[in-house]
C-alpha positions as CSV (number, residue, x, y, z in Angstrom):
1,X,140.0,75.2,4.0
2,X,141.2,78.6,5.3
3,X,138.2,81.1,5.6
4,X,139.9,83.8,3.6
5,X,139.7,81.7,0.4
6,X,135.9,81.3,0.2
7,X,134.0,82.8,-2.7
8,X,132.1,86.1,-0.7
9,X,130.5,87.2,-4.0
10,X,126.4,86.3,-4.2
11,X,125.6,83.4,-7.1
12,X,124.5,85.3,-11.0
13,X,120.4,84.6,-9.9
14,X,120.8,87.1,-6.8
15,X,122.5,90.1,-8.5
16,X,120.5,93.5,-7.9
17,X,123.0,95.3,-9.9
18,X,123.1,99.3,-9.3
19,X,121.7,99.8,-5.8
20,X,118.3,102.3,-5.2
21,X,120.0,105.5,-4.7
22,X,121.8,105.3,-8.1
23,X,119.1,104.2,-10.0
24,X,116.8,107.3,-8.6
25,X,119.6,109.7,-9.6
26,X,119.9,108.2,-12.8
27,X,116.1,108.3,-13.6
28,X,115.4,111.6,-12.0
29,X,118.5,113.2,-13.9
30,X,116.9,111.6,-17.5
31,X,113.5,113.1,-16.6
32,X,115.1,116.1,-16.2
33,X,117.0,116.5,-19.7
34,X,113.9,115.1,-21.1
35,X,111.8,117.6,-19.8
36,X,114.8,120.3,-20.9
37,X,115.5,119.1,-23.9
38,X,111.7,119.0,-25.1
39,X,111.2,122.5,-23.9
40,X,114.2,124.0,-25.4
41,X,114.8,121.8,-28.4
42,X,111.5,120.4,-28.7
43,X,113.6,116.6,-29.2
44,X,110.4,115.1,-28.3
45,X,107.6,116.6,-30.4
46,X,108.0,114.0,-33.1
47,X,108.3,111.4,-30.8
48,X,105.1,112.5,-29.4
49,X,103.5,112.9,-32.7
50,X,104.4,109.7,-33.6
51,X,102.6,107.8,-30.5
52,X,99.5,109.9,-31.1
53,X,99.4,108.6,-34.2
54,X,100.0,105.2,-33.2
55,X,97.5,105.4,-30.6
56,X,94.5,107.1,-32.1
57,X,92.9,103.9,-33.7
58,X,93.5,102.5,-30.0
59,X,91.8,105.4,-27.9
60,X,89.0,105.5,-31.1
61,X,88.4,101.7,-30.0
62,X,88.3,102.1,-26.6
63,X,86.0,105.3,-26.9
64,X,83.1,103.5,-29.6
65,X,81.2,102.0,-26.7
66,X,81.3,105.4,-24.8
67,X,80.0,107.5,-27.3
68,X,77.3,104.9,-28.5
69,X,75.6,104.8,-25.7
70,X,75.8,108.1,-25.4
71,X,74.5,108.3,-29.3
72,X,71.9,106.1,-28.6
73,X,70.6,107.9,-25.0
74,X,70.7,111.3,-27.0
75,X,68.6,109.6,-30.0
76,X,66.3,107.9,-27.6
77,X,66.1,111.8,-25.6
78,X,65.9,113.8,-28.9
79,X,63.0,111.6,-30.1
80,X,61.1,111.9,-27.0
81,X,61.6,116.0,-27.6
82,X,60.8,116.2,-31.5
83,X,57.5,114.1,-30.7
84,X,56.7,116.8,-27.7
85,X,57.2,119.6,-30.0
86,X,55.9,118.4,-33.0
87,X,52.9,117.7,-30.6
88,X,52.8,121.5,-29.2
89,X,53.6,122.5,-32.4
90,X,49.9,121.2,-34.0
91,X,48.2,122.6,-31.3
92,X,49.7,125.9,-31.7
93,X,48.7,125.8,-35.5
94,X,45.2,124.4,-34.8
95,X,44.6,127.4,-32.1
96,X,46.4,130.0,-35.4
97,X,44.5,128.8,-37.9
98,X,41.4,130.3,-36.5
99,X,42.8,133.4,-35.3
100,X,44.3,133.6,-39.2
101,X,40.9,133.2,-40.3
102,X,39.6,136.3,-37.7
103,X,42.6,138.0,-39.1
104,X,42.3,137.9,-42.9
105,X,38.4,138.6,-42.7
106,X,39.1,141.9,-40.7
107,X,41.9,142.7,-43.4
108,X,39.5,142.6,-45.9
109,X,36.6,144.3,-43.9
110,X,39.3,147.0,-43.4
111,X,39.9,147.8,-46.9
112,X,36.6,147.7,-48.0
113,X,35.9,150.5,-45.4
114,X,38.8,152.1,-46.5
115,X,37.6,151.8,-50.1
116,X,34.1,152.9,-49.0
117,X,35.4,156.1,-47.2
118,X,37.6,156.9,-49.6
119,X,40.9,156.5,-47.9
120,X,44.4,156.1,-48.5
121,X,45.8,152.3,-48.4
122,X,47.1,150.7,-45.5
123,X,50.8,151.8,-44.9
124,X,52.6,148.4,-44.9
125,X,56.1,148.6,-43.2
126,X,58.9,147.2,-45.1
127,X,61.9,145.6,-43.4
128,X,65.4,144.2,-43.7
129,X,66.7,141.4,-41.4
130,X,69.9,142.3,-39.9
131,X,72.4,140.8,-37.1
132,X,73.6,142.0,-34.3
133,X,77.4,141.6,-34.4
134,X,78.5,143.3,-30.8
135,X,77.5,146.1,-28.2
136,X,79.1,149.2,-28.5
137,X,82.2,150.1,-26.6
138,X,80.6,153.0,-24.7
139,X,79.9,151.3,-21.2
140,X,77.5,154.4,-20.0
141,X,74.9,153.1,-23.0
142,X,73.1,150.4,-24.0
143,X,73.7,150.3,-27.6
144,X,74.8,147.5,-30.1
145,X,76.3,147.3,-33.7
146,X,74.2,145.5,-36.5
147,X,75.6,144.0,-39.8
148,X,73.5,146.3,-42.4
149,X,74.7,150.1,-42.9
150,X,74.1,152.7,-45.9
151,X,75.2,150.3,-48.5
152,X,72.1,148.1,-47.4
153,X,69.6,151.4,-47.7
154,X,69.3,151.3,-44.1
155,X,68.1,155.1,-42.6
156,X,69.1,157.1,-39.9
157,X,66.1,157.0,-37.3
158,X,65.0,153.4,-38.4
159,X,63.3,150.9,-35.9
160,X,64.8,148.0,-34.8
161,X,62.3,144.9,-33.8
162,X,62.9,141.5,-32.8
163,X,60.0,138.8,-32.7
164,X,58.7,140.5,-29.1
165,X,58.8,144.1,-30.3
166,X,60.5,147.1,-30.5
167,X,64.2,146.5,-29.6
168,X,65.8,150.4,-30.6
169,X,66.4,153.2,-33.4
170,X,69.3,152.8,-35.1
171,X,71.3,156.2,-34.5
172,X,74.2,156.7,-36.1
173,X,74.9,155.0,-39.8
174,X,78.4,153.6,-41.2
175,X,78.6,152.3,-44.8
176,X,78.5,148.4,-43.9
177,X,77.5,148.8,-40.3
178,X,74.9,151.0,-37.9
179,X,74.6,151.9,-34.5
180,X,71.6,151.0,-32.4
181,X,70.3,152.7,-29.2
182,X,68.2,150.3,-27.4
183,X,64.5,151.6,-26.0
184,X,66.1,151.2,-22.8
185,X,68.6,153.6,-22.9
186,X,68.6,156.8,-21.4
187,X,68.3,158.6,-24.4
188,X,65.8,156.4,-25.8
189,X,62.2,157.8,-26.2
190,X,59.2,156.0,-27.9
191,X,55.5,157.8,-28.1
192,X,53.3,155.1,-26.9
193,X,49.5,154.5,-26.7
194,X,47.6,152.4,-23.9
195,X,45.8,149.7,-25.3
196,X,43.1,149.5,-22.8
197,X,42.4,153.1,-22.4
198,X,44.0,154.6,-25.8
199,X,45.8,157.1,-24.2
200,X,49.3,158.6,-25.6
201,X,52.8,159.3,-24.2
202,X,56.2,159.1,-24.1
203,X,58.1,156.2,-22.8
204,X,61.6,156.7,-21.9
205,X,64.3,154.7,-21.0
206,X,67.6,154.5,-18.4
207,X,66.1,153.3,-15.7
208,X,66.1,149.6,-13.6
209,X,63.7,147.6,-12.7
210,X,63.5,146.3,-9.2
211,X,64.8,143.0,-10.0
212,X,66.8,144.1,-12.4
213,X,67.6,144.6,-16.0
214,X,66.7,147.7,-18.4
215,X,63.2,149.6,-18.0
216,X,61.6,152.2,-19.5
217,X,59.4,154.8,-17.9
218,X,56.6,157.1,-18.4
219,X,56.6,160.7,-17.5
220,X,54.7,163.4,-16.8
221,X,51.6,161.8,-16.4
222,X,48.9,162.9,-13.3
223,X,48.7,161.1,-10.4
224,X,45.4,160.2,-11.0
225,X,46.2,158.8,-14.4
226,X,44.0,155.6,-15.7
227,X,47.4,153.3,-15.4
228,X,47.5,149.9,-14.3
229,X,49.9,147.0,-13.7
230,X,49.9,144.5,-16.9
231,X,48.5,147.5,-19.5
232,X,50.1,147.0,-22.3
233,X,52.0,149.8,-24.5
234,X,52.3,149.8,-28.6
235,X,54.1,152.3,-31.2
236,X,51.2,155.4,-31.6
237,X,52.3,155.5,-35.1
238,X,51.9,159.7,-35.0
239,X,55.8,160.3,-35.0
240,X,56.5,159.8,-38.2
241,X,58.8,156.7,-37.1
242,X,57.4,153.9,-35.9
243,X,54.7,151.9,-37.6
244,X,51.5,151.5,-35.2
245,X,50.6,148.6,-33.3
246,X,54.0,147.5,-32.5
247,X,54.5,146.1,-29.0
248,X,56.8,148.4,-26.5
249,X,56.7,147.7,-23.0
250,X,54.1,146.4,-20.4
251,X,53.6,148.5,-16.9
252,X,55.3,146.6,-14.5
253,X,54.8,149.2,-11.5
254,X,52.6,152.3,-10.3
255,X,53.7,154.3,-7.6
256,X,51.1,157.3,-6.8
257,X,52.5,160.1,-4.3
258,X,49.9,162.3,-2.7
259,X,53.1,165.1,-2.6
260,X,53.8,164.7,-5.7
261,X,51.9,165.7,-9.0
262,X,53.1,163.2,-11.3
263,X,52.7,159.2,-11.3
264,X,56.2,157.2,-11.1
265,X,55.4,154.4,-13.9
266,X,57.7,151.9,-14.6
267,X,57.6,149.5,-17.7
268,X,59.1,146.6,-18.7
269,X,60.5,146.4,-22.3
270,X,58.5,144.1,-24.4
271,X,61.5,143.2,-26.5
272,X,64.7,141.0,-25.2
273,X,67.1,143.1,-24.6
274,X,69.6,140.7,-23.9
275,X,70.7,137.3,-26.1
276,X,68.8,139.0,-28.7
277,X,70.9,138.1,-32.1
278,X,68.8,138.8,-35.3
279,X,66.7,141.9,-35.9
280,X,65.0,143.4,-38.0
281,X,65.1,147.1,-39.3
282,X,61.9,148.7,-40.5
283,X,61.7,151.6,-42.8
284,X,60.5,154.9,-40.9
285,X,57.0,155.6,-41.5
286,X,58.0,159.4,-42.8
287,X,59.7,158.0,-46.0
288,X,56.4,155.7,-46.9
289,X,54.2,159.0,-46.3
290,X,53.2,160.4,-49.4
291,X,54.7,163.5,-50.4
292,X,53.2,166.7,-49.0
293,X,52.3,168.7,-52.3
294,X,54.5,171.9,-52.9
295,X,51.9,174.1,-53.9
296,X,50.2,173.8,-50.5
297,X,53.0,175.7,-48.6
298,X,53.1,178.0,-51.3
299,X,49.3,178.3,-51.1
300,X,49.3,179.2,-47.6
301,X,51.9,182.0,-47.5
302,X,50.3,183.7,-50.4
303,X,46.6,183.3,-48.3
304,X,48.9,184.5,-45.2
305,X,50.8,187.2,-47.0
306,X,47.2,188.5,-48.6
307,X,45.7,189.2,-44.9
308,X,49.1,190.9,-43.4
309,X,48.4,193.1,-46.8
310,X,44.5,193.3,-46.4
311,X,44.7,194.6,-42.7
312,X,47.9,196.7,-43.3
313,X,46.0,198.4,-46.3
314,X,42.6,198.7,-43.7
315,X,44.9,199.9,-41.0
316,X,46.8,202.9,-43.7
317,X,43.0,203.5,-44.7
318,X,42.2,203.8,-41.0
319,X,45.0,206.0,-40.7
320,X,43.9,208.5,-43.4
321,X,40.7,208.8,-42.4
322,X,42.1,209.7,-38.8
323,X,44.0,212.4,-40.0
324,X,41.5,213.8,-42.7
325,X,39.2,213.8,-39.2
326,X,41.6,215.8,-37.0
327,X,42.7,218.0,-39.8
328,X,39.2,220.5,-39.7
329,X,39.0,220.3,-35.8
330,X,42.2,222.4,-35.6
């Protein structure tokens, strides 16, 4: 049989049909009107939709034994935790209830002294919670935005205290909102008192502590003044505006300079000044003062106005008699 009438083509079970460089231009050139045609004429997006669907109970399946164990490992962790505080949390009440027991007997020794010297009650502070909703947009201050305004009854000079003490004043007022300077900035001022030695001054703010964060400072005070590290500083209560006894800041640093008159004092804010979220804003202590009686100015000008006219009538008399004097001499 002549060679040129053989049967050259391979048998149906060794076909490979299209060879390797056409199939990769045929698959890369679908990709690429895939990728086209979803980004332009987003064909794909129900297809897409569709298999999530279809798959969700699938990857819910696959995903129960994850998330058990991880259910069971948090359960097994948050027990362990709710037992520790629940633990810490009777111990703090055991060591309270005493100290509330010390507390409400000196409350009631207080107002029977009160009652027996014939003083005015307590002045209890009332307060509004509020919440902090953002910082202001001045970046040269350190003062926030609360959610209570003039709607709420909130005043202009009111303090601001969180759980550690006094956070601010609020400063400027807006019907549903109000400003709040915190103690720390540099316009804040707070009169404070010493708690060991009871002595007063004024604690101001804008300045940074060594390693970091806000600080407050007090001023003008000698360089021999009875200041130490860890006093701790509370609201004098003689402003008018902030309630007694609340805490400020504790003295974190005392530099004494022999050149220098005055003490450099540094104090740490007692108050979180940052993360804080919920406040509370305190009525001023001027607008639960009673009312000074009219009558007393009035009172006083007239006592005034009757010695200017006493020693102006002495000083005409004086004058006469001067002149009545002088009058025969010449």
């Amino acid at each position: 049989m002549p060679l040129g009438t053989l049967d050259r083509t391979p048998p149906p079970i060794f076909r490979q049909g299209p060879s390797a460089l056409t199939k990769l231009v045929f698959f890369a050139a679908l990709a690429l009107f895939l990728m086209v045609a979803d980004g332009r004429l987003r064909l794909i997006a129900p297809l897409r939709s569709g298999l999530a669907v279809a798959l969700l109970p699938v990857q819910r399946a696959l995903a129960a034994p994850v998330a058990l164990a991880a259910s069971a490992r948090d359960y097994l962790g948050g027990l362990e935790a709710a037992l520790g505080s629940a633990e810490d949390a009777r111990k703090r009440l055991a060591a309270q209830s005493g100290q509330l027991a010390r507390t409400e007997r000196l409350a009631q020794e207080n107002e029977r002294l009160r009652a027996l010297l014939a003083l005015r009650p307590e002045i209890v502070a009332r307060t509004q919670a509020a919440e902090i909703l953002y910082e202001a947009a001045d970046p040269f201050s350190r003062k926030v935005i609360v959610d209570r305004g003039a709607t709420h009854e909130v005043a202009a000079g009111s303090p601001v205290i969180d759980e550690a003490g006094v956070l601010g004043q609020v400063t400027r007022l807006y019907p549903l909102t109000a400003e709040v300077t915190l103690s720390i900035d540099k316009d804040g001022a707070i009169p404070v008192l010493n708690t060991r030695t009871q002595q007063r001054s004024v604690a101001f703010g804008g300045l940074q502590l060594p390693g970091g964060g806000g600080a407050l400072e007090l001023r003008f005070l000698p360089a021999n003044a009875d200041v130490q590290v860890g006093d701790a500083l509370v609201t004098s209560g003689l402003d008018g505006v902030y309630p007694p006894g609340l805490p400020v800041a504790r003295v974190a640093a005392v530099q004494r300079r022999s050149e220098v008159g005055f003490a450099r004092i540094l104090l740490e804010p007692a108050a979180r000044v940052e993360g804080v979220r919920h406040v509370l804003i305190v009525q001023p202590l001027a607008q639960q003062m009673p009312a000074r009686p009219p009558e007393a100015g009035g009172a006083a000008e007239g006592s005034i106005g009757s010695i200017v006219g006493a020693r102006g009538a002495s000083a005409a008399a004086a004058a006469r008699a001067g002149s009545a004097t002088k009058g025969p001499g010449r």
